[in-house]
N, C-alpha and C positions, 0 to 999 in steps of 0.2 A: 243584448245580442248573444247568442251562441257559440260557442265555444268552437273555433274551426275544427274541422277533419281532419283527423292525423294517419301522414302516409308513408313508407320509405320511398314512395316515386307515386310523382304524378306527369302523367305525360298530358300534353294540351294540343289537342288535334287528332279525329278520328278517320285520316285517310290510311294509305298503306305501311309510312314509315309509322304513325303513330299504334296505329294496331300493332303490328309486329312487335315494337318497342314493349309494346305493353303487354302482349303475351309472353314475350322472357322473362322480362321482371316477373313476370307474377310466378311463372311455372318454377322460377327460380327459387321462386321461395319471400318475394319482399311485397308488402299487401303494395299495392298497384290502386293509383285512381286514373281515368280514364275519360276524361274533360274534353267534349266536342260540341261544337254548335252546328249542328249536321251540315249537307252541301256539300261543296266544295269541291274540287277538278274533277274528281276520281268520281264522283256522285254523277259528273254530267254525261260521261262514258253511255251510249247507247249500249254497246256491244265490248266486252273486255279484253283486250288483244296481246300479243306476245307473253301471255302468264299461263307461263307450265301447268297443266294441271286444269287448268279453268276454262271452261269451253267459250267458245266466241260466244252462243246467244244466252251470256250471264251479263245482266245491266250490271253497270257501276255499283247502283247502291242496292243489287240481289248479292255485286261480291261483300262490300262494306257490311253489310246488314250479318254475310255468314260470319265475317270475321269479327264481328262486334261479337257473337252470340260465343264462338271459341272462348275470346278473350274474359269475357263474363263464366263462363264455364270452368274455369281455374280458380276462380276468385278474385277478379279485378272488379272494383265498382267504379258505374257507369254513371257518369253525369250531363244530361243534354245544358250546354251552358256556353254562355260568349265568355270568358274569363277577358277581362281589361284592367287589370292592375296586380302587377309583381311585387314583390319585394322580398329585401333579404329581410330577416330576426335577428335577434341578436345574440341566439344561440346559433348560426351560421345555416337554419333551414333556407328556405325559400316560401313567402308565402304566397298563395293566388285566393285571386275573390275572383267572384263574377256577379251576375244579375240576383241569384239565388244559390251560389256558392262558395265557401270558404275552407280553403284545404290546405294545410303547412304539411311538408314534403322535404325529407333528405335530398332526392333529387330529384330534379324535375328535367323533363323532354319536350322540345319546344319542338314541333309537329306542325308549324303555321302555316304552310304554304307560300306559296303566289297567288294573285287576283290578274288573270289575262286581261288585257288593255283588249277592248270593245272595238269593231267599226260602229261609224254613225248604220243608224235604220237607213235605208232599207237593207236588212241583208236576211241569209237563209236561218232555220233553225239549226239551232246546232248540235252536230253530229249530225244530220239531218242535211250537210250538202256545208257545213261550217265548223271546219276544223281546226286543232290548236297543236296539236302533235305530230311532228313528220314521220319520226320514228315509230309511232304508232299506226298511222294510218297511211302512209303512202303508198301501202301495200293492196289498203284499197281501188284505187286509180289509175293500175296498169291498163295501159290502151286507153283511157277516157281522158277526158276534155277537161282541165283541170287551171283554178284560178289561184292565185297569189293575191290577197290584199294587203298593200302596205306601201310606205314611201321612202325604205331607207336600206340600207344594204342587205340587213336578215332580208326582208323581202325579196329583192334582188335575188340573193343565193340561194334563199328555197326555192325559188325559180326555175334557172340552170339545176338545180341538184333534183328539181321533179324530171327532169328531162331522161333519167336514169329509170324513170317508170312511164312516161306516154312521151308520144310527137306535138303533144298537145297543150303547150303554156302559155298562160298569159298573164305578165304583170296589171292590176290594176290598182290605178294610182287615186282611183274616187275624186278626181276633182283636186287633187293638192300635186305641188309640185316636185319632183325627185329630191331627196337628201343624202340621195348616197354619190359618192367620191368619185372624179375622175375614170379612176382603175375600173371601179366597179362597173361604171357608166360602158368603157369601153367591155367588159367582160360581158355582162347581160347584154348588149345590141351585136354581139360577135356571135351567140346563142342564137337559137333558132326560138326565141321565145319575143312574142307577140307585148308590149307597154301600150295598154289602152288607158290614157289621158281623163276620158270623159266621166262622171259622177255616177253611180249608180244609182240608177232611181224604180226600179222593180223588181221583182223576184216571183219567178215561176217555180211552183211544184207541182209533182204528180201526184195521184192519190193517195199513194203511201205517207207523203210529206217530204220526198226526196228532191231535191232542188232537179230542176230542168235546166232554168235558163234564168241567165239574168238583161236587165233591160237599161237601158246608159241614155242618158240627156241628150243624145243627138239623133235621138229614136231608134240606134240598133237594138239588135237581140242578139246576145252570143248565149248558145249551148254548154252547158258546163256540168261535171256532172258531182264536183264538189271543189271543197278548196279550202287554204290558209289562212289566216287571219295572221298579220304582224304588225299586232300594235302594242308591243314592249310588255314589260310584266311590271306590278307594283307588290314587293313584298314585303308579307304581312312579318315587320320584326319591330312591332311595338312594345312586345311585354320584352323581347331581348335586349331592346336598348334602356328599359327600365331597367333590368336588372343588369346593367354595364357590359352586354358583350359588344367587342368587337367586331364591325363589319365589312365586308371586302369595298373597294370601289364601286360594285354592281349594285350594290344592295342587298347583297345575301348573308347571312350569319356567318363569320369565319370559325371553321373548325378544322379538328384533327381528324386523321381517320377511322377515327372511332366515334367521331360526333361531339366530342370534347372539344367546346367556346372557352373563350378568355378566361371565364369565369370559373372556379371549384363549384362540381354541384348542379354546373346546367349545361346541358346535350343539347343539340339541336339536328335535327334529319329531313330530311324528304325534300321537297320543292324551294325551301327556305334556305338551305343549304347550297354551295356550288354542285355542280355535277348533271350530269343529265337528266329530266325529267320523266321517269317512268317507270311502272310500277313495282316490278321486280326490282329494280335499284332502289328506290323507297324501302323496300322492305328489306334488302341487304343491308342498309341505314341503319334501320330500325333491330334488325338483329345486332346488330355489330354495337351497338349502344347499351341496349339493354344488358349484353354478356359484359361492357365494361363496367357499368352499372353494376351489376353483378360482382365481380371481383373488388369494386368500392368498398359494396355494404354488408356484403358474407360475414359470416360468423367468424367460421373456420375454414383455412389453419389461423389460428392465433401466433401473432408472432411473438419473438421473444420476451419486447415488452411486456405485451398485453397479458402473457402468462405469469411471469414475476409479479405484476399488480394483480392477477386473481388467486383465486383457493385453487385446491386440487379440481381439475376436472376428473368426472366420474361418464358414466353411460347415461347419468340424468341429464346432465345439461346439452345432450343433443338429443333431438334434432335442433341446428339452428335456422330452424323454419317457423313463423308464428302459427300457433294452435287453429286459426279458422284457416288458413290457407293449407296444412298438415291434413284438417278433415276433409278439405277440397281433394285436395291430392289421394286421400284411401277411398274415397269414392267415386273419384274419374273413371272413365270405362276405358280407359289408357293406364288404369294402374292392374296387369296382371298380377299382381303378388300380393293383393290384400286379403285375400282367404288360404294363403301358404302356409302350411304347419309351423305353426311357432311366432305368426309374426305379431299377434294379440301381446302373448307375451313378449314378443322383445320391446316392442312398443313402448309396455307399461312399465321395463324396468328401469 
């Protein structure tokens, strides 16, 4: 077997916290691996919404796709891969394998996400009249006819709180029984929002593929012209708990605000993380990471130790940037000062 890939950071997960993560590191200066098994929330995005900068009709994976091509343009390498097994060395790296990858890493960024909990079939396509984002999309559904699926308080409250964008809500409970609380119970029936009981068993589109209407076991039709889905999240923190971080009660990776887990060594950002889900906060994550990351593994300043145990430093031993990622950097079309008088020479002394 071959000899793993050696990285100062490997981040695991190519959605927005992960890119981001991984474009600092690298610009910073620490060779960057880049570990995704594509997909994933950010990929199912029809249309990409509340991100500065990025027009609505840019798909999930036309933005992933640009920022994959950024991050690669620095000098980070890219690995299409499921990675499922962590561990520490015994020099205090971290190592990851996957299906056809093996890569030890100062530090690594755990980018894993969440997996949205499904309703049963029948329901809409999603983005397509079936959505997982309030804060994303509610924006959508001012004045339209808009559904809630689910059986327990979240549902409930994105309910009453769509009421803030149409007259038009209705809890539906598919066929199972309420599980939210007293309070709750009284608070949604005090709402002007409609609990339809019965099963879904059809789904009407128009030709676009935008939901119309949906159809319920007691043969009505309600008009809807999209809606929620709340059926809990399962988060993906397997390789976290192999590598002993600590988790909150929810299931999420517990960290600081910088992305720093229990653990020395391993970050973790984006959806996997407490905090709201959405895309610019993913990538506030992922900055915020990468620059502590950064301050980790930098060269320089050398503190007083580390200078007492070296030689004299001279003008050679910086930059402390590695040589393939230094040549990325004089040939970016972001580096204005690579043909500045003098800089050949200063380079080379």
């Amino acid at each position: 077997m071959s000899e793993p890939a050696e990285y100062d950071v490997a981040v695991v997960g190519g959605g927005p916290a992960g890119l981001t993560a991984a474009l600092y590191t690298t610009r910073l200066g620490h060779t960057t691996a880049l570990v995704d098994r594509g997909g994933g929330r950010a990929a199912m995005m029809q249309d990409t919404h509340n991100v500065i900068g990025v027009t609505e009709d840019t798909s999930g994976n036309e933005y992933l796709q640009t920022g994959l091509q950024q991050v690669k343009a620095y000098g980070a390498d890219h690995y299409r891969d499921l990675v499922t097994e962590a561990e520490h060395t015994d020099d205090g790296r971290v190592s990851l394998e996957g299906n056809n990858t093996s890569i030890v890493a100062e530090s690594v960024v755990l980018a894993t996400g969440f997996t949205d909990g499904h309703p049963d079939p029948p329901a809409p396509r999603t983005a397509r009249g079936l959505h997982y984002c309030l804060h994303c999309d509610a924006y959508m559904f001012v004045d339209a006819p808009v559904y809630v699926m689910g059986n327990d308080s979240s549902a409930a409250h994105v309910a009453m709180i769509m009421l803030n964008f149409t007259d038009e809500v209705d809890v539906l409970l598919n066929g199972d029984e309420p599980e939210w609380g007293e309070e709750t119970d009284t608070q949604v029936r005090a709402h002007p929002v409609g609990v339809v009981e019965e099963e879904v068993t059809g789904v009407e589109n128009d030709d676009d593929g935008w939901l119309e209407a949906l159809e319920f076991a007691d043969g009505r039709r309600r008009e809807y012209r999209g809606g929620f889905a709340m059926y809990g999240s399962e988060y993906n923190t397997d390789l976290a708990e192999q590598l002993g971080c600590e988790l909150n009660d929810d299931g999420t990776v517990a960290v600081d605000d910088h992305g720093r887990t229990s653990v020395d060594g391993v970050m973790a950002v984006g959806d996997v993380v407490p905090g709201h889900n959405q895309v610019p906060v993913a990538m506030g994550m992922g900055a915020k990471a990468g620059i502590a990351i950064h301050y980790d593994l930098r060269t320089f300043p050398m503190s007083l130790e580390e200078l007492a145990a070296a030689d004299e430093l001279t003008r050679a031993d910086a930059p402390g940037i590695p040589a393939e990622l230094r040549e990325h950097a004089r040939s970016h079309e972001s580096n204005v000062a690579v043909d500045a008088p003098g800089s050949e020479a200063s380079a080379d002394d």
